[in-house]
N, C-alpha and C positions, 0 to 999 in steps of 0.2 A: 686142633681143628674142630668147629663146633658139630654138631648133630645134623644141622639145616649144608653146612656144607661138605658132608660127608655123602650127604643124600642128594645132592645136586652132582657132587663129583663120579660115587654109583650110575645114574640115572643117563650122565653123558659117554660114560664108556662103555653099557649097553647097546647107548645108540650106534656109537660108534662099531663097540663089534658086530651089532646085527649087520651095518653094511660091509663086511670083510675088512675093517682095519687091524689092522694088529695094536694090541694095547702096548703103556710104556715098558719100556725095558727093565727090568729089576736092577741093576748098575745105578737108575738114578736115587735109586731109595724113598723113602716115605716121605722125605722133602722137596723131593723133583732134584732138578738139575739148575747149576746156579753158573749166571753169564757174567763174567766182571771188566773191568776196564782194560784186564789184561788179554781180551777177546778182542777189542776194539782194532778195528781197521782205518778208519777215519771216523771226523768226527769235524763238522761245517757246525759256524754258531753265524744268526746273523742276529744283530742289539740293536732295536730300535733308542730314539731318546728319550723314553719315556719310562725308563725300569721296566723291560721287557726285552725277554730274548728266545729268538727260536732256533732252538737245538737240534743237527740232524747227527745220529752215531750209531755208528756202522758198523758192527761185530760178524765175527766167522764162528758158528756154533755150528753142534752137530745133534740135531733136536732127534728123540726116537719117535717113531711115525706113533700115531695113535694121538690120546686124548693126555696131558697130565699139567705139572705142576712147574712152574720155569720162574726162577728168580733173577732179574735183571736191575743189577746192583749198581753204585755209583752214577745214581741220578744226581739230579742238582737237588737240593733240598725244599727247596723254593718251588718245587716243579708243579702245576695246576695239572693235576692225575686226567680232568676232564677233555685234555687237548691231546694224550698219547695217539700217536698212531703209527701201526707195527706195519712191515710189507717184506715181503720178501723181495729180494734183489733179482735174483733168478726166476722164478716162479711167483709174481705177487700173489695170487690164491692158494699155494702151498701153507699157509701160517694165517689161523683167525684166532682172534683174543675172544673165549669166549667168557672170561670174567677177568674181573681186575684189583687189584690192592694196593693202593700206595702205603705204606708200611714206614712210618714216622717215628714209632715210640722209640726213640730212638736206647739206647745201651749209656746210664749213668748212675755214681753212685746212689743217687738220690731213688732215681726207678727200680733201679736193684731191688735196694730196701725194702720200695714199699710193695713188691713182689711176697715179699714174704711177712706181711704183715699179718700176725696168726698163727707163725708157722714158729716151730724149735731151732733154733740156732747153737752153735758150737762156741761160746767166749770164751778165749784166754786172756786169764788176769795173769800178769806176770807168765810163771808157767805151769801153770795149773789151768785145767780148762774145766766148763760148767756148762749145762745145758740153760739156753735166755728164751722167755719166749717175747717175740716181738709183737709189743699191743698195738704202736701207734707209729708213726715220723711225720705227725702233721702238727710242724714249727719245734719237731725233734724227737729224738728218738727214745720210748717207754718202753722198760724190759719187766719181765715178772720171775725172779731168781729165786729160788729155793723159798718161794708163798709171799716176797717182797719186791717193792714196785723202786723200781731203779729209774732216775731222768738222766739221758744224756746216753752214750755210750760207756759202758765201765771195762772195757777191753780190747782188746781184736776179736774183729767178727768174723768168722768163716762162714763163706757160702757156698753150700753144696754144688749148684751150678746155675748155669745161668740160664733164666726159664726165654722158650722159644720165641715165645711173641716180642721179645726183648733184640733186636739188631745193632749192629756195629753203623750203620750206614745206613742214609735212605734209599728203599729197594720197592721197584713196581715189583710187582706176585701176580705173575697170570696164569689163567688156566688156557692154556693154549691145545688146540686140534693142529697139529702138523700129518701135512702128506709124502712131506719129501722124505726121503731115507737115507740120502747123502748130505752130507757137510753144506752147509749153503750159508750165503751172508744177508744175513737181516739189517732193516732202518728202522731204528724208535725216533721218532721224530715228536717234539714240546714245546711247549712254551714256557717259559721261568722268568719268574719274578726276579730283584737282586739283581739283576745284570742291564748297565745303562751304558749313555756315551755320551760325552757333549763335546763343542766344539769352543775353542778357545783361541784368541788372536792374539798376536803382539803387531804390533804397527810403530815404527819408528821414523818419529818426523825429522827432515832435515832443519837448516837453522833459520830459511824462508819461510818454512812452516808450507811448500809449496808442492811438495812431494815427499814419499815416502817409502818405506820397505815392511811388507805383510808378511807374516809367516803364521801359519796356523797348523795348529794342534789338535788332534783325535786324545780324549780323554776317557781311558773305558772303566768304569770300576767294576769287578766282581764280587757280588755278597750272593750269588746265589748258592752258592753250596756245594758247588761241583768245581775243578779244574776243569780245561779245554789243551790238551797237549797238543802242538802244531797244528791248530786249527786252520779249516777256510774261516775268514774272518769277511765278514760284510756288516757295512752300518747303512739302517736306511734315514734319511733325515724326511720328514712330514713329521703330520700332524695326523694318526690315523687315530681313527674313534675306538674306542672299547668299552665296553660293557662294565659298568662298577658293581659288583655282585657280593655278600658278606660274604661266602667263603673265599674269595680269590682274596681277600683282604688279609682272611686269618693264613690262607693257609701260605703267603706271600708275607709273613711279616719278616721283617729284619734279622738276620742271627750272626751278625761278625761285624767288626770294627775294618774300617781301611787301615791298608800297609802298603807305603812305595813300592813304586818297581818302574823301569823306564829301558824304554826299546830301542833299538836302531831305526834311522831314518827310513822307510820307505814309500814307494808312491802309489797310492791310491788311483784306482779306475773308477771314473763318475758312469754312470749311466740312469737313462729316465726309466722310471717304472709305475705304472699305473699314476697315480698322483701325484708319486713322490721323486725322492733322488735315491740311487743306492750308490753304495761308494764302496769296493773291492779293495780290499790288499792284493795287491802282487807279492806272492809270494804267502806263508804262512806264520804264524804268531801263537806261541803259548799264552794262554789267559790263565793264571791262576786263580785260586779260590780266594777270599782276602785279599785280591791286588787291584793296584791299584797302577795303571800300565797308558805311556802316552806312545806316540808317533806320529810321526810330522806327517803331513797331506797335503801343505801349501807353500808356498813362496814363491812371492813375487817383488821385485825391484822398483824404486824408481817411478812409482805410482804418482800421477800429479793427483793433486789436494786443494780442495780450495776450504779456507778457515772461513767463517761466516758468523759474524757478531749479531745477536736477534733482539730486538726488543720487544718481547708482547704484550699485548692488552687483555683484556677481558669482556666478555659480553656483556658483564652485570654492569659494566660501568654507564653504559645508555640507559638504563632504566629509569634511573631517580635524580633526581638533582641533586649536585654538591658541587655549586658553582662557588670559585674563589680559594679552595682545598687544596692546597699543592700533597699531591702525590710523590714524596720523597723517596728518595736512596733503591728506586727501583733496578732490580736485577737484568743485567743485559748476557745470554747466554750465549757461551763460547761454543759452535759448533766445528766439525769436521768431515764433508760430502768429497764422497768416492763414486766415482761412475762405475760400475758394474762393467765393463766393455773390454771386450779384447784388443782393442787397438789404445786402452790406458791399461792394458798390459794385465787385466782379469779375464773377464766375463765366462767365469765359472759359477754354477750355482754356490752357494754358500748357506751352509745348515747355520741354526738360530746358532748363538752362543754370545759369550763376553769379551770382546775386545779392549783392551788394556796399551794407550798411546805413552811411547816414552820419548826425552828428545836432550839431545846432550846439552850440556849449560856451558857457559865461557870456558870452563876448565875441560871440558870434554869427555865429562861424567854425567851416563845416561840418568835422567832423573823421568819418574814417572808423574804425567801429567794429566793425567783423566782414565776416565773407563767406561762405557757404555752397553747394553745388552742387544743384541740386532736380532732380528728375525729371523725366519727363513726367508734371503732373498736371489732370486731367480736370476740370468743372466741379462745385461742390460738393463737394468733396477739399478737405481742408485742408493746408497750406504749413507746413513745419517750419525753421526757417532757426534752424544753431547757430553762435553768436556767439561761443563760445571758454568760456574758464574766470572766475568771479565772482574779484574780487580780495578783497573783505571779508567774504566769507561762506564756510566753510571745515567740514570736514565730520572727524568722527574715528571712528571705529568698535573695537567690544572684543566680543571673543565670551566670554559670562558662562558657559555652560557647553556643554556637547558630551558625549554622552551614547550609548549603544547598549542600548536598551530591550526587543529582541527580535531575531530575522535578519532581515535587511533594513531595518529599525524603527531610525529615530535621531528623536533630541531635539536639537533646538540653539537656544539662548538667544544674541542680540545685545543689543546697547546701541549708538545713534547718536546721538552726540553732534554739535549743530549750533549754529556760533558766529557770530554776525552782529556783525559792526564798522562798519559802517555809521548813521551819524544817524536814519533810520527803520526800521519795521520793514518785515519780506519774510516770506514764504512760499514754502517750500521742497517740492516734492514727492519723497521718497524712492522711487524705484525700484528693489527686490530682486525677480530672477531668481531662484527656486527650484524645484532640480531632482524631478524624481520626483514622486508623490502626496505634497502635503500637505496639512497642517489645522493652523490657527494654534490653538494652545492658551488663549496669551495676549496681551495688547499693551495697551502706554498711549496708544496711540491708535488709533483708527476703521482696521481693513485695509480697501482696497479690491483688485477683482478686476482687476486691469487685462488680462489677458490669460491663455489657460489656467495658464501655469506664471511668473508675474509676476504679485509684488502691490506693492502703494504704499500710503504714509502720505501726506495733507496737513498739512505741521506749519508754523505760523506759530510765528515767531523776532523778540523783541520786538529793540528798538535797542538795542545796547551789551549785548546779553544773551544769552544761551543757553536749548536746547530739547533734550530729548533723548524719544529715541523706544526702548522696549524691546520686545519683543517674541519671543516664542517658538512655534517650529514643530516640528509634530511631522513626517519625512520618509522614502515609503517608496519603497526604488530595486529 
């Protein structure tokens, strides 16, 4: 313990006795009194989706009234020291932090060593031992043996012991004023980095492609440093803001690889809160340290589906002329809209995640057939899930004229030609993006308004046959 904190710890147990406390009890020793997970009473995690989790844990200690020294051990390792806050249960003015230490360095060969970088060592070669003195272990280890400079280790090295600032664990260190003098249960409450959750879908289409079966998945990974033993478990799903700061960066960096692990079924309690959604386990869940732990949240049946073939444009293509160009082998994309709604058998909210569509093939082997990322969508929202590019339905486009009728004033004529190879027919909704004020002059089929500066054709495309769609706009920029 240094000079400056020798003289701060003085200085607060004066204060302290002057107002009639009793100082710590000698039982705790020179190092205070140390709280571990084997104090824990409970212990609530809730995990946001964004590598972040707030930690509540609950312990029964029996702190000695006065001023002194309290180690509280088995945090997450990931922990941001600057979000602790302690309270008493019973008494929350019983117990103030009136300093703090998150305590990292953590206890490894490597630290050992260079603890005693300086210092006389005990080597035994074989069995015989020698005194080494250790010069260096930066990119390895330099001994200086009877006037000779030794690289590497030339033996087993004995170490006296292991110096204090050196921990097994990551440990807040506070200098804590308690008043209480009976056993009471305290909350350290945090926030930690390493610990996330996301949500993940399967969706299995029938052979209409007309309805389907949802079931989703809570995916938690823990890398922050800590286990959670039968935790309250809650996730909230938003988008909340945080501060990006370099030390939350450093002291939040990665320290472990994921490792399987997979739970029993249970169900989840939605509720609104402030912005967002939280979603409750019924019931309790271990979260290991390294693990890597799902459970189900969702299922639903029998969902109607509508598939939706798209052909889209572009805006740049009104700008310039390239009249007489056919626009070949254009992509027609395969969608999948879900209505959000309780009476198609959802209208729950639904945290962002990855949705992954499978659908059995002739022989009646699920094959998977796309995948899409969805948002966070609210109840009554509809779900857009794109499946990729149609393989027999195929799209060509030709611009018939391009014209400039006034300043600012253009004219431009397309033609969309749509080829379906396919044994039945489909329908195709053309979607053009046009830019500036316009006004369709003409069209061989029905415009609709789809959006201020986007319109669309529905064009059905018989089997083995072709559709084409023309139309012209007048465009002012």
């Amino acid at each position: 313990m240094g000079q400056w904190r020798v003289r701060v710890w003085a200085s607060l147990v004066a204060v302290v006795a002057a107002h009639g406390a009793v100082a710590w009890a000698g039982t705790t020793g020179r190092n205070g009194i140390t709280v571990t997970q084997e104090q824990q009473q409970d212990v609530a995690i809730t995990i946001y989706n964004m590598n972040l989790g707030l930690v509540k844990d609950i312990r029964r200690v029996r702190l000695p009234v006065g001023v002194g020294e309290v180690k509280f051990m088995d945090v997450a390792a990931q922990i941001n020291p600057t979000t602790v806050h302690l309270k008493g249960l019973g008494d929350p003015n019983a117990v103030k932090i009136l300093e703090q230490n998150y305590e990292y360095d953590l206890l490894t060969p490597q630290k050992l060593m260079e603890k005693y970088v300086g210092k006389t060592l005990k080597v035994f070669i074989g069995d015989v031992s020698t005194d080494a003195t250790l010069l260096s272990t930066n990119g390895g280890e330099i001994y200086r043996i009877n006037g000779t400079i030794h690289l590497g280790r030339p033996g087993r090295v004995i170490i006296p012991e292991i110096p204090e600032e050196l921990i097994a664990k990551p440990t807040l260190v506070w200098l804590l004023r308690n008043n209480a003098a009976a056993e009471q249960r305290v909350e350290a409450s945090y926030l930690t980095g390493g610990v996330t959750w996301k949500a993940d879908y399967v969706f299995t289409l029938n052979a209409k492609d007309d309805r389907g079966d949802l079931t989703g998945w809570v995916t938690i990974d823990n890398k922050s440093g800590a286990s959670y033993p039968n935790a309250v478990l809650k996730l909230v799903a938003g988008d909340v803001n945080q501060v990006k700061d370099q030390f939350r960066r450093e002291a939040m960096s990665e320290v472990a690889a994921k490792a399987a692990g997979m739970a029993q079924e249970r169900d989840f309690k939605q509720e609104s809160f402030f912005e967002y959604h939280v979603y409750s386990l019924q019931g309790r869940s271990t979260i290991k340290d390294n693990q890597t732990k799902q459970i189900s949240f969702l299922g639903a049946n029998e969902i109607p589906v509508t598939k939706r073939l798209i052909y889209s444009g572009n805006r740049q293509y009104y700008r310039s002329p390239q009249t007489g160009i056919p626009m070949g082998n254009q992509k027609i994309g395969v969608y999948l809209e879900v209505d959000n709604r309780e009476k198609q058998g959802l209208g729950v909210p639904l945290p962002k995640g990855i949705v992954r569509v499978y659908k059995a093939d002739g022989g009646g082997s699920l094959q998977f057939v796309g995948e899409d990322r969805i948002d966070h969508t609210p109840k009554d929202e509809r779900v857009r899930i794109k499946m990729g590019e149609a393989f027999d339905v195929v799209g060509e486009r030709v611009q018939r004229d391009w014209k400039k009728i006034a300043p600012s004033v253009y004219e431009v004529e397309w033609e969309i030609a749509l080829r379906n190879h396919k044994a039945e027919p489909v329908t195709v909704q053309v979607v053009e993006p046009v830019p500036g004020d316009w006004q369709i002059v003409r069209s061989t089929h029905k415009a609709e308004t789809l959006e201020a500066h986007t319109i669309g054709f529905t064009v059905p495309v018989p089997k083995d046959g072709e559709a084409k769609v023309s139309y012209r706009v007048r465009l002012t920029f």
